[in-house]
C-alpha positions, -999 to 999 in steps of 0.1 A, spaced: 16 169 -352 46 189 -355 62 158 -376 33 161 -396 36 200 -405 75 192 -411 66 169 -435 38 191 -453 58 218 -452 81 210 -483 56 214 -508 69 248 -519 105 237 -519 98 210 -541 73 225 -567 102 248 -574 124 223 -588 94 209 -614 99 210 -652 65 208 -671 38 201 -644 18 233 -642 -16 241 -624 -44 215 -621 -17 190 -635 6 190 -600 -28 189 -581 -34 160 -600 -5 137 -599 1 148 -565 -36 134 -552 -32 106 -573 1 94 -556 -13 107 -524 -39 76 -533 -21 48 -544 3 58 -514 -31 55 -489 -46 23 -506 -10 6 -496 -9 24 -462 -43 18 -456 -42 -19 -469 -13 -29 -445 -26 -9 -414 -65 -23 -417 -60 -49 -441 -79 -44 -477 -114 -64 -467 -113 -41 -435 -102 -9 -454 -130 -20 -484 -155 -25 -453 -147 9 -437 -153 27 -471 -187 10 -480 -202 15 -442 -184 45 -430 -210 67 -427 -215 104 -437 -192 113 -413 -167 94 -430 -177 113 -464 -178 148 -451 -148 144 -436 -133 132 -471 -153 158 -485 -133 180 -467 -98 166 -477 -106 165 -510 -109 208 -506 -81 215 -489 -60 192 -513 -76 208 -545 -78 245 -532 -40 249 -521 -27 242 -549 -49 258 -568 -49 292 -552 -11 292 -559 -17 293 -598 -37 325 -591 -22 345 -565 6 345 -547 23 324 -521 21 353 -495 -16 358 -500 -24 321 -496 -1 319 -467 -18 346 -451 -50 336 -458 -45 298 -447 -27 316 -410 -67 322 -401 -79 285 -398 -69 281 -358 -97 309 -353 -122 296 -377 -114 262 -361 -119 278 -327 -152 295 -338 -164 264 -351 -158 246 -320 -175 270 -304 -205 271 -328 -210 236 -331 -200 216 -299 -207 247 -275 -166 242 -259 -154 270 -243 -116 278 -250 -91 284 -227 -75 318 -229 -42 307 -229 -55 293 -266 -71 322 -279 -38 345 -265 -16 321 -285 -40 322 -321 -38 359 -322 0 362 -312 10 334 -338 -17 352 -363 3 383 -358 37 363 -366 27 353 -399 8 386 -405 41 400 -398 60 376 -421 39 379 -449 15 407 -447 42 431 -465 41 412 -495 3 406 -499 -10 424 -533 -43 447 -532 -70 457 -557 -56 428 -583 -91 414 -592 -68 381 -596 -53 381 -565 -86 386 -549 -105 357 -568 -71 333 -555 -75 346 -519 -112 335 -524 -104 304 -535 -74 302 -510 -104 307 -484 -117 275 -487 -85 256 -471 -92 271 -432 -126 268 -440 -126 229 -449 -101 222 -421 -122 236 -395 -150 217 -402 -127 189 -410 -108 193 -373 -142 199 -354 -161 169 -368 -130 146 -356 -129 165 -323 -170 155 -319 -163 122 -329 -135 112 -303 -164 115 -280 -188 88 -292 -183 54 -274 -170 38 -304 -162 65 -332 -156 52 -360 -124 54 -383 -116 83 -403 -84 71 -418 -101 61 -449 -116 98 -455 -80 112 -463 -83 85 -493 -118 96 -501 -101 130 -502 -74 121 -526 -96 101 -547 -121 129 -549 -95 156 -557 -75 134 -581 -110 123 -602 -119 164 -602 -88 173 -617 -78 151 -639 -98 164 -671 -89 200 -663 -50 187 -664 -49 177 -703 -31 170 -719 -3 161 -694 32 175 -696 50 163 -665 85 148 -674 98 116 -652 119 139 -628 82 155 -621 67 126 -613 90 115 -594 89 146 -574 54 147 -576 49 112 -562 75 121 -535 51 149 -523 20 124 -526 32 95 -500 58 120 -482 39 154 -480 6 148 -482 0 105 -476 17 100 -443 13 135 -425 -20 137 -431 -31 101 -415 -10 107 -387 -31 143 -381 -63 122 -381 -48 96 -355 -36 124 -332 -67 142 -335 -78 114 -310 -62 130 -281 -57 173 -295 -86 193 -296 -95 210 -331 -83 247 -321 -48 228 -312 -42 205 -339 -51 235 -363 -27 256 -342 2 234 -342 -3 235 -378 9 271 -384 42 258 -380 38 245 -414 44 281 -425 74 285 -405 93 249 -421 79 263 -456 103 291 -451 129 274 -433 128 245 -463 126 273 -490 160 291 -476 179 256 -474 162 244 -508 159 270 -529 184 298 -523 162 321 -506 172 339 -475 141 351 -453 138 390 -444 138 402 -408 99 402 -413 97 363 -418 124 355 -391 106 380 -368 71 364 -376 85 333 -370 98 340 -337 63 350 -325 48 319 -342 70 293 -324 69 314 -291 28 313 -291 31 274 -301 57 268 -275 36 289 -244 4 273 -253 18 237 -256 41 242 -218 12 256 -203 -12 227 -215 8 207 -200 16 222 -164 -19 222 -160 -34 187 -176 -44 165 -145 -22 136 -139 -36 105 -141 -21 80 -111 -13 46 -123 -16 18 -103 
């Protein structure tokens, strides 16, 4: 999971260095790599009669959870063309506690308050890195937070249906939803990105963040959302706010304040307790 926030974490770095591609038009070559990328993937892993199998009888959990792809995809990026990256970041730092509170709500667990310590000390760090910067009273900025919204939102419901369904006796596979994602995002967007503007070093970039930042990463968060809970894997994923930075400083030029490195520092320290103490007290299985 932490692989998988490194990898989703470049996103920012990379849209810096695009030409033409504005707005719905990234979102849409980016989902539409981020497809082509899964139909191989996909293809090779299941095999395409398996994969075309999976997609015709997969069930509506299978389509909710693509349902919910497809928003998290389309609202990121689409957020950042109304508000800034600081608001969005802030605003996408509250989906471990709406994951929480869904899991809560829906499958009746009961956390462990080691995890609810570490959600509202690493909610503080990225409060503290980026709650300085976050605008007020901007009828603009409010409508982008809004829309920003709907990412925790999606991936709670997203990270609490996997969660139910690595209960069932034989649950069935999810891979295929991050394609129904992609393929949902890619067809909403397209009409709202003519005429098209991205030069070849875009698409090239573009495609990279398809396969590399949004293709791989996100199947591996469904496979190891077989064996985290949903308030975990949605905790881990904070960390993509501390690489966004990290990649942004090495990338880009731009040297984080002593807010971001001190917000940072209580991120990785809640991620870090939560994770040791996990595992000091997970039962050990014996092995024969």
């Amino acid at each position: 999971m932490v692989a998988a926030t490194l990898m989703w974490s470049i996103a920012g770095v990379v849209s810096r260095h695009l030409e033409h591609a504005r707005s719905f038009e990234v979102t849409f070559w980016r989902s539409a790599f981020n497809a082509l990328a899964l139909v191989a993937l996909l293809s090779w892993l299941r095999g395409p009669a398996a994969l075309w199998q999976t997609l015709r009888g997969g069930g509506r959990a299978l389509w909710l959870s693509g349902a919910c792809w497809a928003v998290m995809f389309t609202a990121f990026m689409l957020a950042l063309t109304l508000t800034s990256v600081a608001n969005v970041l802030v605003t996408m730092a509250i989906g471990p506690l709406f994951t929480a509170l869904a899991s809560r709500l829906a499958l009746g667990h009961r956390l462990a308050t080691r995890t609810w310590v570490a959600i509202a000390v690493a909610g503080l760090g990225i409060a503290w890195m980026y709650g300085h910067q976050v605008s007020a009273g901007d009828p603009r900025h409010l409508f982008g937070t809004a829309v920003a919204l709907a990412v925790p939102v999606a991936a709670a419901v997203n990270w609490t249906l996997l969660h139910h369904l690595r209960s069932h006796e034989s649950p069935p596979d999810m891979l295929a939803a991050v394609l129904i994602g992609a393929l949902i995002s890619a067809a909403f967007t397209a009409p709202l990105a003519w005429p098209f503007a991205a030069s070849p070093r875009d698409l090239s970039l573009l495609a990279l963040l398809g396969v590399v930042q949004l293709a791989i990463p996100c199947l591996m968060a469904v496979a190891v959302a077989r064996v985290l809970s949903g308030p975990e894997i949605s905790l881990l994923g904070l960390l993509e706010v501390v690489f966004g930075v990290l990649w942004t400083w090495l990338g880009a030029g731009e040297a984080p304040p002593p807010q971001v490195l001190g917000g940072g520092l209580l991120v990785l320290g809640a991620l870090g307790a939560n994770a040791a103490w996990a595992l000091r007290t997970r039962p050990v299985v014996a092995r024969g």
